[in-house]
MINUVO-222285 format. One record per residue (C-alpha): residue number from 1; residue in one letter; y, x, z. Coordinates in pm, 1 decimal. Layout:
% residues N
PT   tordren   lose          y          x          z
PT       NUM      a          Y          X          Z
...
***
This chain:
% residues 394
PT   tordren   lose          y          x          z
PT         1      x    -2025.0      713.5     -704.3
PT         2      x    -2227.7      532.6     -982.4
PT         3      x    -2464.8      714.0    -1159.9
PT         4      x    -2333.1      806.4    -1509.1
PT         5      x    -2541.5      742.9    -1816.9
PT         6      x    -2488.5      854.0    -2138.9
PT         7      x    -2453.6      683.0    -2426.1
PT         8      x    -2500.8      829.8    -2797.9
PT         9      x    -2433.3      639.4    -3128.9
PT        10      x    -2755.9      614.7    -3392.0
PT        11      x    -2604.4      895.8    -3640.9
PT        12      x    -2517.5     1152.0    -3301.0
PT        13      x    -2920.2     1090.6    -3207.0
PT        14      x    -3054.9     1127.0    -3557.4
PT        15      x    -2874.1     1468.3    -3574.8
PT        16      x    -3019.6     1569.9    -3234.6
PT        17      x    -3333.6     1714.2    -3208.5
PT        18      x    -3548.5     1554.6    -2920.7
PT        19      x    -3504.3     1879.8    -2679.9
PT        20      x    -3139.2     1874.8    -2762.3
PT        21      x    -3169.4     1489.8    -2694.8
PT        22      x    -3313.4     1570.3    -2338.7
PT        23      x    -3128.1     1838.2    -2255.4
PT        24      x    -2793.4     1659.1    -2286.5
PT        25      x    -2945.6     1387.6    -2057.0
PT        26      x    -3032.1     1637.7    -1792.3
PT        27      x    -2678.0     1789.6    -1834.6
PT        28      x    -2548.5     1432.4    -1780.6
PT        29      x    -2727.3     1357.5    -1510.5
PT        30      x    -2682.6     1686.5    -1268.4
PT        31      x    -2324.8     1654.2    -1363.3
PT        32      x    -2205.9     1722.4    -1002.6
PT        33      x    -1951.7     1488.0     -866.8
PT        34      x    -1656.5     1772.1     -836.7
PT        35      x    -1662.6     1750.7    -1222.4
PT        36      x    -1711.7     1430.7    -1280.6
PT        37      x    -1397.8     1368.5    -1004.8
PT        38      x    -1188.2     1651.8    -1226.7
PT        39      x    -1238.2     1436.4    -1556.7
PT        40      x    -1124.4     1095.1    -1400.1
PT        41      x     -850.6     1256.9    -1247.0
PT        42      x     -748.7     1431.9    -1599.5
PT        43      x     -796.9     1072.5    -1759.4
PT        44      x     -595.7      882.4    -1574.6
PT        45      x     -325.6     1181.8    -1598.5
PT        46      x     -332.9     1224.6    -1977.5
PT        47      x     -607.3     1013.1    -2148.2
PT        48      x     -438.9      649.1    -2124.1
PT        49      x     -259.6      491.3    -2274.2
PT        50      x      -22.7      185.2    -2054.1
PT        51      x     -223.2     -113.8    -2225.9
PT        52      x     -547.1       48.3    -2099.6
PT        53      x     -432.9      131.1    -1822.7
PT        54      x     -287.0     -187.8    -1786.2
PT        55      x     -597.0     -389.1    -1886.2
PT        56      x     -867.1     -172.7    -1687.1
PT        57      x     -627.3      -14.4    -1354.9
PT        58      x     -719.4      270.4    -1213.6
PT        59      x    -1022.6      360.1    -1040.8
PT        60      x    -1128.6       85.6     -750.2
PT        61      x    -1317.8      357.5     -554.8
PT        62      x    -1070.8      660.5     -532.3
PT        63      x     -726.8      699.6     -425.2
PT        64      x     -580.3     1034.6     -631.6
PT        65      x     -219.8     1128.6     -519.0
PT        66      x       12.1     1413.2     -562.3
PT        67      x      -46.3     1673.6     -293.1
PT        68      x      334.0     1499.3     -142.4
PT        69      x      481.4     1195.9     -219.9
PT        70      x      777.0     1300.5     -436.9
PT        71      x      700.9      994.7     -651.7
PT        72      x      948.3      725.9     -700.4
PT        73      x      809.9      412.1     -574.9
PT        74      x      853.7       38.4     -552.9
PT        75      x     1003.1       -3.9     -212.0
PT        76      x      877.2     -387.5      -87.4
PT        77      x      933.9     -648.1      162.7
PT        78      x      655.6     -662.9      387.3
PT        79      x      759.9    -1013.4      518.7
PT        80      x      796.9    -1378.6      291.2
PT        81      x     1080.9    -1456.5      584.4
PT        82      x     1270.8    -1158.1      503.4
PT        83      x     1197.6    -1111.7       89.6
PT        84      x     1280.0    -1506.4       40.4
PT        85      x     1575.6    -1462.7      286.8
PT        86      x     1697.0    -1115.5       68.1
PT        87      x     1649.2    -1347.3     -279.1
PT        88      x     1846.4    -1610.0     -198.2
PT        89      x     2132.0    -1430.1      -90.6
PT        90      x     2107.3    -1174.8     -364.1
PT        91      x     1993.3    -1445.3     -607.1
PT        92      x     1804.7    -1191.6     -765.8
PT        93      x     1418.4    -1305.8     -911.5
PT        94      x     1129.6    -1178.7     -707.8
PT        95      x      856.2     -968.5     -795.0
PT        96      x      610.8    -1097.1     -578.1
PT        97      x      230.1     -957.3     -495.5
PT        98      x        3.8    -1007.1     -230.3
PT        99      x     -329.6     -771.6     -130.2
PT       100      x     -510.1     -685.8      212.0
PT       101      x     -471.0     -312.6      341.3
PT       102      x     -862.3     -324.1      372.8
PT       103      x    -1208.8     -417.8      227.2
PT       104      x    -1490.8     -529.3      394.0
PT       105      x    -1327.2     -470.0      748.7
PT       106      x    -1228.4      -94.3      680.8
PT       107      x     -851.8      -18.8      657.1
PT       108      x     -683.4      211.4      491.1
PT       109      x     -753.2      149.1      149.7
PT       110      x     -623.6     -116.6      -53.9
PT       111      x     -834.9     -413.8     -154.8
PT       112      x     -987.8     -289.4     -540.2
PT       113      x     -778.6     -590.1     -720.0
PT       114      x     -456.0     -489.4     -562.7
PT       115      x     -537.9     -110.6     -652.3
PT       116      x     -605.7     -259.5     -985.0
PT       117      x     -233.4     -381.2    -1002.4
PT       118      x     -103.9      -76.6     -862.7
PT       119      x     -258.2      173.4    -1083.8
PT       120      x     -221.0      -17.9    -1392.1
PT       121      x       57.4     -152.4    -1349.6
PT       122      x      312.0     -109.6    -1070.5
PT       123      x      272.4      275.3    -1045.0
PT       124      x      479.8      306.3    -1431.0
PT       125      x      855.3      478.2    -1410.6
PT       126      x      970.8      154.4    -1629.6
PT       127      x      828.5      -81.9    -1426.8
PT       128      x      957.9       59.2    -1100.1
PT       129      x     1330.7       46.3    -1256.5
PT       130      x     1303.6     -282.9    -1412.1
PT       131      x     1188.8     -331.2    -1055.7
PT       132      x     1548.2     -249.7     -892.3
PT       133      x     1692.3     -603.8    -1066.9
PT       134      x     1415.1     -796.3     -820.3
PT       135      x     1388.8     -839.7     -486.4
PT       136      x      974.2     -713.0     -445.4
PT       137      x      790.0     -875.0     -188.5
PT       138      x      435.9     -760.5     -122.2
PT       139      x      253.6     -975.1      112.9
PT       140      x      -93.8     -898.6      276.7
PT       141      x     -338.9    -1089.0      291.9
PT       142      x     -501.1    -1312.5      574.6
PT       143      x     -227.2    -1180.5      830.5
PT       144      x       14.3    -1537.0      838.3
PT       145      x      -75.0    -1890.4      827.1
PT       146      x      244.5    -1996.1      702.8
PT       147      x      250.2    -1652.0      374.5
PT       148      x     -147.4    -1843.5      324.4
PT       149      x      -22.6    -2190.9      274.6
PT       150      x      288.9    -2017.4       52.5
PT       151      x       73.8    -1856.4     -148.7
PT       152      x     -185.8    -2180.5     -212.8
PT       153      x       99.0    -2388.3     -298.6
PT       154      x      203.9    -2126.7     -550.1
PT       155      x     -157.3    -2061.6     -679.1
PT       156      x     -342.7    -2369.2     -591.9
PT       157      x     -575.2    -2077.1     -432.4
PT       158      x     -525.2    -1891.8     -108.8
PT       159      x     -678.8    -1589.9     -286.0
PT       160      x     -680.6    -1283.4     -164.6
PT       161      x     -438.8    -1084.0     -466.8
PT       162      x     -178.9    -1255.8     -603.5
PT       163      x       74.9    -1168.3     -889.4
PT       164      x      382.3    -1338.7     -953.2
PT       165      x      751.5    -1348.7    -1096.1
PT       166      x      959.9    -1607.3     -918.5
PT       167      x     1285.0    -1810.5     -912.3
PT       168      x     1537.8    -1672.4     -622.8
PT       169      x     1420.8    -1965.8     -449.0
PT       170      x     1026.3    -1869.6     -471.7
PT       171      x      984.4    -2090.3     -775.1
PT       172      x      733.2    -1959.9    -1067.2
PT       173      x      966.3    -1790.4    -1281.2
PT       174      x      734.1    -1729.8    -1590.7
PT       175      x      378.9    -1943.8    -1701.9
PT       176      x       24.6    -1786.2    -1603.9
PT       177      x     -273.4    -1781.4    -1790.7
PT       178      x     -539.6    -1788.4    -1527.5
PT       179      x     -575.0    -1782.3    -1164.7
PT       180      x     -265.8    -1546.3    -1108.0
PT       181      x     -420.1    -1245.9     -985.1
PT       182      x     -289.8     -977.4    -1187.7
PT       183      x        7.3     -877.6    -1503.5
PT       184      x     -289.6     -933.7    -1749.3
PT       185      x     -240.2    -1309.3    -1694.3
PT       186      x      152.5    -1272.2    -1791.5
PT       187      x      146.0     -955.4    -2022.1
PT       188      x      -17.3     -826.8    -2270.7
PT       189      x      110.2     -491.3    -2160.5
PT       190      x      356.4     -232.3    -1931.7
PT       191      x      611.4     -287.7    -2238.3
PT       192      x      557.5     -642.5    -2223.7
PT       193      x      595.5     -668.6    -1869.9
PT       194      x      914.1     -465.7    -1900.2
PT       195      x     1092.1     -650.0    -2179.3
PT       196      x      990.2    -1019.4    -1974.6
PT       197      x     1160.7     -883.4    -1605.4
PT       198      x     1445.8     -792.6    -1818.7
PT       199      x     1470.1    -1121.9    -1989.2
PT       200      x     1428.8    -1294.1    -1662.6
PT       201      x     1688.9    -1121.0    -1464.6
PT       202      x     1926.8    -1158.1    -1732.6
PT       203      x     1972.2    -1521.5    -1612.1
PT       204      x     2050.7    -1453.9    -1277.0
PT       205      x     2388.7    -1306.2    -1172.0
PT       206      x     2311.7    -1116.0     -889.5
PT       207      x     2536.8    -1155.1     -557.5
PT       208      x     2646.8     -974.0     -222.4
PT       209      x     2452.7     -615.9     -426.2
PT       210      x     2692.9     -415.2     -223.4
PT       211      x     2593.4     -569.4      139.7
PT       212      x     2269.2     -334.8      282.8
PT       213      x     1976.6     -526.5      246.8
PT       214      x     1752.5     -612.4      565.4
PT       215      x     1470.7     -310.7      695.6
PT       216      x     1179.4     -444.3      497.2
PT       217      x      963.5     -433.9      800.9
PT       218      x      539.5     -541.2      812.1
PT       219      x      411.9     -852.1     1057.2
PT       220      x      351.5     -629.9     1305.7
PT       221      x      361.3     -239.3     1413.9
PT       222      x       13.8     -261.5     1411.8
PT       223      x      -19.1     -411.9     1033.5
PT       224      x      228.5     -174.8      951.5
PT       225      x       -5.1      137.1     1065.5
PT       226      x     -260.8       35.3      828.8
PT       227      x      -47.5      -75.8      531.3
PT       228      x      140.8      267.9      581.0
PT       229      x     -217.8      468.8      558.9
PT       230      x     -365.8      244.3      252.4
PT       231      x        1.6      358.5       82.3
PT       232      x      -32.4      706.1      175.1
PT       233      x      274.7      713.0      390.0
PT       234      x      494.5      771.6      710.3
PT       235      x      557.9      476.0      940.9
PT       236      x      891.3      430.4     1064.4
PT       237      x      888.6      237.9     1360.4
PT       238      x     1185.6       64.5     1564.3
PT       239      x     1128.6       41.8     1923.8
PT       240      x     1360.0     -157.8     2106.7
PT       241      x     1211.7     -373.9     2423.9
PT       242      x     1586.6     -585.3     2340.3
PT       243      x     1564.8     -811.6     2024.9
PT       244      x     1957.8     -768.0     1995.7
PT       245      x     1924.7     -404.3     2060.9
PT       246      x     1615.6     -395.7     1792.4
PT       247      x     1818.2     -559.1     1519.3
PT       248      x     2108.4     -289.7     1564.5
PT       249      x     1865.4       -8.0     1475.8
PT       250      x     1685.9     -168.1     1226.3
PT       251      x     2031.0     -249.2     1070.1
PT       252      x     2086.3      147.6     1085.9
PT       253      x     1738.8      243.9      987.8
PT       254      x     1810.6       10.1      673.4
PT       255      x     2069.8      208.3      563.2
PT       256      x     1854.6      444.7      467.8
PT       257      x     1514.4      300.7      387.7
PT       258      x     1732.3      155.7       72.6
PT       259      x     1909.2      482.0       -6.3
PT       260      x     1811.3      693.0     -300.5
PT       261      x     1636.5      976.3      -92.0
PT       262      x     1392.7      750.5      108.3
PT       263      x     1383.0      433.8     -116.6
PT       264      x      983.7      373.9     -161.7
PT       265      x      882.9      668.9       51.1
PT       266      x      819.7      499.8      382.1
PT       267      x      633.2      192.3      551.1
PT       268      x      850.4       14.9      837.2
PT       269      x      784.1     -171.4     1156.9
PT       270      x      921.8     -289.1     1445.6
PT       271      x      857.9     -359.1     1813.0
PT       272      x      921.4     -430.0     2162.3
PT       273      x      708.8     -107.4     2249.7
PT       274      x      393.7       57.9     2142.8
PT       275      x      147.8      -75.7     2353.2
PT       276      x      -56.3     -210.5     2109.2
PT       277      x      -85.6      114.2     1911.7
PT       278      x     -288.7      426.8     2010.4
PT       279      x     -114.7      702.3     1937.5
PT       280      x      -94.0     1088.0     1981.4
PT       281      x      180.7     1335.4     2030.6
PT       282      x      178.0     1636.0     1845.3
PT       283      x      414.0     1997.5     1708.7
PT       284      x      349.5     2293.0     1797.4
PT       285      x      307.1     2269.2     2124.9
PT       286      x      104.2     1953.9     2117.4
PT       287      x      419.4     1670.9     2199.5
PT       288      x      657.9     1524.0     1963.5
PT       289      x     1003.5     1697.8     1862.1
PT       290      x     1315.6     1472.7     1937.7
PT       291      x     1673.8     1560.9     1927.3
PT       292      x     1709.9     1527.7     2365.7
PT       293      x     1358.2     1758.5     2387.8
PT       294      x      990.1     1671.3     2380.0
PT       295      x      856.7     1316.1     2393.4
PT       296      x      610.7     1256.7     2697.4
PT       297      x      216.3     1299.6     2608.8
PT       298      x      162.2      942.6     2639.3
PT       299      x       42.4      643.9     2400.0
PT       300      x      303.1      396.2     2468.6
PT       301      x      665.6      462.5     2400.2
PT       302      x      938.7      178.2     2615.7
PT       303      x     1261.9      381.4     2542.7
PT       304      x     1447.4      222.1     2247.1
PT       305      x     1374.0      446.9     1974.6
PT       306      x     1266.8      492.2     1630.7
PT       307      x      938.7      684.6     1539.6
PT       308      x      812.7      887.7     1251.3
PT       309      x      468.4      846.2     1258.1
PT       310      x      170.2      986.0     1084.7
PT       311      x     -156.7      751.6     1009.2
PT       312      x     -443.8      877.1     1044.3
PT       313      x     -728.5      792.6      746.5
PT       314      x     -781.4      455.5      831.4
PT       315      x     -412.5      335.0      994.1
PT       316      x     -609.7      251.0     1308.2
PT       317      x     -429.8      509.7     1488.1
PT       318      x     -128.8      781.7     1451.5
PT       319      x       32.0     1050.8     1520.9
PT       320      x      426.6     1084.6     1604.8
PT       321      x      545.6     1351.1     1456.1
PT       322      x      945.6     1286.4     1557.8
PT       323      x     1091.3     1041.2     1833.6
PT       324      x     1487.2      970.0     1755.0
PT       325      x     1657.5      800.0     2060.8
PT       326      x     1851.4      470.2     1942.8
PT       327      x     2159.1      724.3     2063.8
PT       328      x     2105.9      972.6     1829.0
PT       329      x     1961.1      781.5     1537.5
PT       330      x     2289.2      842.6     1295.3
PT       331      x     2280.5     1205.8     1352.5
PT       332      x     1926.0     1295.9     1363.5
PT       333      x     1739.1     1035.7     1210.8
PT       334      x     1807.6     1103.9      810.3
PT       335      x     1722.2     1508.6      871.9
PT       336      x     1379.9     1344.0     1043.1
PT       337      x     1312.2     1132.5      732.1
PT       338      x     1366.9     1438.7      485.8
PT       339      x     1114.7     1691.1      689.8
PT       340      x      864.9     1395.0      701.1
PT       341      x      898.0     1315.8      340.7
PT       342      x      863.9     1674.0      240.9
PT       343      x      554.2     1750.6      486.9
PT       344      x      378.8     1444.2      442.7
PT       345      x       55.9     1550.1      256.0
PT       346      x     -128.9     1201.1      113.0
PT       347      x     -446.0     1192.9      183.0
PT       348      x     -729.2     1165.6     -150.6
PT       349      x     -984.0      902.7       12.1
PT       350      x    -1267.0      688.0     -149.5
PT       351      x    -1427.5      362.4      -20.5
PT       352      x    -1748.4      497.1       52.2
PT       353      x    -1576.9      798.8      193.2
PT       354      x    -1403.1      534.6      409.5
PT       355      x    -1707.3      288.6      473.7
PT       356      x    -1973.2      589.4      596.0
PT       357      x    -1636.9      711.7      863.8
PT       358      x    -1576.1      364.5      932.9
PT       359      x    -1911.3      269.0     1064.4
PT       360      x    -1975.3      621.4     1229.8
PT       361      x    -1667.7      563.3     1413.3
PT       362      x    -1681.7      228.9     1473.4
PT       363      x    -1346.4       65.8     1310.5
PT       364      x    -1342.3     -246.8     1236.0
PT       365      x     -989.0     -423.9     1132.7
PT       366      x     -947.1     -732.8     1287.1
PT       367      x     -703.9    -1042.4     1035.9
PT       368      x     -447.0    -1218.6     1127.1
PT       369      x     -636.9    -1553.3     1058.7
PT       370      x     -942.7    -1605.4      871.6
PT       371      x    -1070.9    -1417.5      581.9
PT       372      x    -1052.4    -1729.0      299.3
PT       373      x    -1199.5    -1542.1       18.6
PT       374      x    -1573.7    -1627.1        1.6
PT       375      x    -1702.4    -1251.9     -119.2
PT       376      x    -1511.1    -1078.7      111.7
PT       377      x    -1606.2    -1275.5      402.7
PT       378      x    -1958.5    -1211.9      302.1
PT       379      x    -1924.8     -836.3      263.0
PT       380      x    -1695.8     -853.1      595.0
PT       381      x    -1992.3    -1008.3      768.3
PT       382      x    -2249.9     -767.0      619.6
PT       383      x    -2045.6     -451.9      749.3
PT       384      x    -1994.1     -621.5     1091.0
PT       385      x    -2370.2     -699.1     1123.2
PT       386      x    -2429.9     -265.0     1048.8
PT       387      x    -2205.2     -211.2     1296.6
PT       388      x    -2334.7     -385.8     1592.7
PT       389      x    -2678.4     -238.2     1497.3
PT       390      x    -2552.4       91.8     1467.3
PT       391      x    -2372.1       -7.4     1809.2
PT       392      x    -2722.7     -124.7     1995.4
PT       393      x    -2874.9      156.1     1881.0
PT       394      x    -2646.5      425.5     2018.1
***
């Protein structure tokens, strides 16, 4: 946390008397960090207003979240295939964003200018229903050649965040001022924002509404572990070894990742089986609950199946906390979704919180394809260089 000093106009020092003077620094700076936490937290809660908000986000070190996640949220496509796919056949515009589910190679947390555009921005009640006239597509970053060279044609820049309103075809939609980063290059504020998405989707007549749209599902099961912790969320994973067999589920599984009760609530995934996940087994009596009995204490799950599953702090692991057998999956599945939505507990995490774990434990998240932007790369290799140090010395 960065050391707080405080600041006093000429007429407030004049009035103080030099012990008052010094005892209000010494007050300031013993201020202990609970405190300090408890004001920023009743700030952002009450103090702003949306243009500051908007124009400063939220805090890049701390993630603060309800004690559940009873919030509505944006619910996004994790994939350009699948958003662009779900655009063009909706032809609804596209609220598009891009950000990496780490910093510095620690997951878990998203990158500070993507919690920038979250907590300023995205996180508003008007922006989220404006929102439901889009199709929102949320990319991360350095995980797909083919998103990277999307995303440089669109910005000229294969940066690392990326804000956008686009065409149903993945055109720009509305001018930027700037680099396209962030909604300060487009609006002036939340109000703004929300009176420009409305003028743009007026021009589109939006098609085939009725039809369920595809499981918005992450690259990978593994990707999806991490984006699901840096969201503070549940992963629901598909398991099917069968791609036909996969796609059935997932179409069921859609049905209710877009209904009212679960819409924004949950990250999704899919895969062939979990062998490329660690993962843990735990109720009451240490394994799973399913609907045929309890799942075996193992790490990798072949039976076609969808998982709940729990992240742990830095999405490099998780725990399953129900296993639904593709059989079973309309009758048990939506009571699985509503316990794990009601006990999920989000987790408040910083980035040195994160950083110190990271390197005592070793984690170390591993891109797609190479890191392009030139300051994380450089922090990425700084972190990397403590923890083969830490590793030698051990």
């Amino acid at each position: 946390m960065q050391k707080v000093r405080p600041t006093f106009s000429a007429a407030a020092t004049k009035a103080l008397s030099p012990r008052r003077v010094l005892t209000c620094l010494f007050a300031c700076a013993f201020m202990s960090c609970a405190t300090l936490a408890q004001a920023l937290s009743a700030s952002n809660s009450t103090g702003h207003s949306a243009k500051n908000s908007a124009q400063g986000g939220g805090p890049e070190t701390k993630t603060t979240s309800p004690a559940t996640g009873k919030d509505p949220a944006i619910q996004w496509y994790a994939t350009l295939e699948r958003g662009l796919a779900e655009a063009k056949r909706t032809n609804k515009p596209i609220l598009f964003v891009t950000g990496a589910p780490h910093c510095s190679g620690v997951s878990g947390m998203w990158c500070p200018g993507k919690k920038k555009i979250d907590d300023g921005w995205l996180t508003h009640n008007d922006i989220i229903e404006v929102a439901q006239k889009f199709v929102c597509i949320r990319l991360t970053s350095y995980e797909s050649q083919s998103e990277a060279a999307f995303i440089e044609n669109l910005r000229g820049n294969p940066v690392n965040t990326a804000f956008a309103i686009l065409t149903p075809q993945g055109e720009p939609a509305l001018k930027v001022q700037g680099l396209g980063r962030g909604p300060s290059e487009l609006f002036s504020d939340t109000a703004d924002m929300v009176k420009q998405m409305n003028e743009v989707a007026a021009k589109y007549v939006a098609t085939d509404v009725a039809q369920t749209p595809m499981l918005p599902v992450t690259l990978s099961a593994k990707l999806g572990l991490a984006v699901a912790s840096a969201d503070l969320q549940p992963l629901v994973l598909v398991v099917a070894s069968d791609a036909a067999a996969r796609a059935a589920l997932e179409a069921k599984v859609a049905k209710l990742a877009w209904s009212k009760d679960f819409e924004g609530f949950f990250t999704y995934a899919n895969a062939a089986n979990t062998k490329a996940l660690v993962l843990t087994s735990a109720t009451n009596n240490g394994a799973a609950n399913t609907s045929s009995g309890n799942a075996a204490n193992t790490s990798v799950i072949t039976k076609d199946s969808v998982l709940i599953i729990e992240p742990d702090i830095f999405g490099a692991a998780g725990k399953i906390v129900a296993q639904i057998s593709a059989s079973e999956v309309d009758t048990q599945l939506p009571s699985a979704m509503k316990s794990a939505r009601t006990n999920h507990v989000r987790m408040e995490k910083s980035r040195e919180q994160l950083k110190r774990m990271a390197l005592a434990q070793g984690i170390y998240f591993e891109t797609g394809i190479p890191v392009s932007g030139k300051r994380e790369a450089e922090d990425r290799a700084k972190y990397k260089q403590q923890l083969d140090a830490r590793k030698k010395a051990l």
